[in-house]
C-alpha positions in Angstrom: 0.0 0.0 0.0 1.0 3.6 -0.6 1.9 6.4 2.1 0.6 9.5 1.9 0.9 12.6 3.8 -2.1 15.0 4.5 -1.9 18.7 5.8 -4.8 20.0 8.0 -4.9 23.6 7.9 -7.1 23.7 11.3 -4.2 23.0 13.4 -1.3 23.2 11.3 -0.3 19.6 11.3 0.9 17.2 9.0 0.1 13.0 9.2 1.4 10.4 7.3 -0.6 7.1 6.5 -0.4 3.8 4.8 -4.2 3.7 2.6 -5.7 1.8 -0.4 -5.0 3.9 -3.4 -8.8 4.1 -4.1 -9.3 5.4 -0.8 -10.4 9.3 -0.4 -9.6 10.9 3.1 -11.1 13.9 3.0 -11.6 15.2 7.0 -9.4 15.2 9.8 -11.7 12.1 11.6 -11.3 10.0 9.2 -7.0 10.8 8.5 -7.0 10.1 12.8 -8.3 6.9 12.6 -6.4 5.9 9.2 -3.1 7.1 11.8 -4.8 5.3 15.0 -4.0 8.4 16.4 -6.3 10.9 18.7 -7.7 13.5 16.8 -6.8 16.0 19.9 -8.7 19.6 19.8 -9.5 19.5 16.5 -13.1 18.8 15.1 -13.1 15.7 13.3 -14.9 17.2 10.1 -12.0 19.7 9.9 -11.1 19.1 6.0 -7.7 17.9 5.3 -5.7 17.9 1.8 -3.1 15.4 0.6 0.1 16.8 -0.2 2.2 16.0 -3.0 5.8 14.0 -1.6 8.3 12.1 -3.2 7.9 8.3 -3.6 9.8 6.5 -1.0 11.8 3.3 -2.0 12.6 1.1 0.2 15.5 -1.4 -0.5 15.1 -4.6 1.9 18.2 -5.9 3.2 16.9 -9.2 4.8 14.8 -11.6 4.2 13.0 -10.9 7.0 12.2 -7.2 5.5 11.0 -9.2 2.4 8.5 -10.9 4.7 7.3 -7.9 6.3 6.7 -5.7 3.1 4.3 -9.2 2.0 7.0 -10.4 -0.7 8.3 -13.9 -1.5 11.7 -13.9 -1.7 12.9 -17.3 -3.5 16.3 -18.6 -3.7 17.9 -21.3 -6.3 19.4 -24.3 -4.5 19.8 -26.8 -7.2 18.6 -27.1 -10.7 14.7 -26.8 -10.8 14.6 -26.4 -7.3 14.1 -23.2 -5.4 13.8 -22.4 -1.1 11.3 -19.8 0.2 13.4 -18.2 2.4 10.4 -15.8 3.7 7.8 -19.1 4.5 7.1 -19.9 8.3 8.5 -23.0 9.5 4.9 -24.4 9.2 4.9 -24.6 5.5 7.1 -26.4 2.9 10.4 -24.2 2.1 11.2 -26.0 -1.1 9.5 -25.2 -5.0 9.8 -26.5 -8.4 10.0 -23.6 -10.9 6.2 -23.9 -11.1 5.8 -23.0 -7.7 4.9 -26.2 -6.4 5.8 -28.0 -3.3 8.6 -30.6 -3.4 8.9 -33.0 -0.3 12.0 -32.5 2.0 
């Protein structure tokens, strides 16, 4: 999901917020609860505006940051057969180039 950042002119203050990019924040109510934050003194119908930023790229440098930004990260071991170095210990780390499970 994107981030976004939203101004409120009300109080001056600036949020930032993973969303949907087909969702439309419009107030400062609805921007609080996208932040799970409190929305303070000001009115919750106050209208906020999304500002224009600069994408941010992140670079993972583990697998466990592959994990946590919802990737797979798959790596070869042997011909044809590939380990899913981001899968819980529960499920089957090792794939055929299809995809598909190969018995340890």
């Amino acid at each position: 999901m994107p981030i976004y950042d939203y101004f409120c002119p009300t109080n001056n203050k600036q949020l930032e917020v993973w969303h949907s990019i087909n969702l439309e924040v419009t107030t400062w109510g609805e921007l609080c609860k996208l932040a799970k934050c409190s929305p303070g003194d000001t009115p919750e119908d106050a209208a906020v505006r999304r500002l224009l930023s600069a994408p941010r790229l992140i670079k993972p440098t583990s697998n466990n940051d592959y994990k946590n930004a919802g990737f797979t990260k798959y790596v070869k071991r042997e011909e044809g057969v590939y380990e899913d170095v981001t899968a819980d210990s529960s499920k089957n780390r090792l794939v055929n180039r299809e995809g598909k499970p190969i018995k340890e």
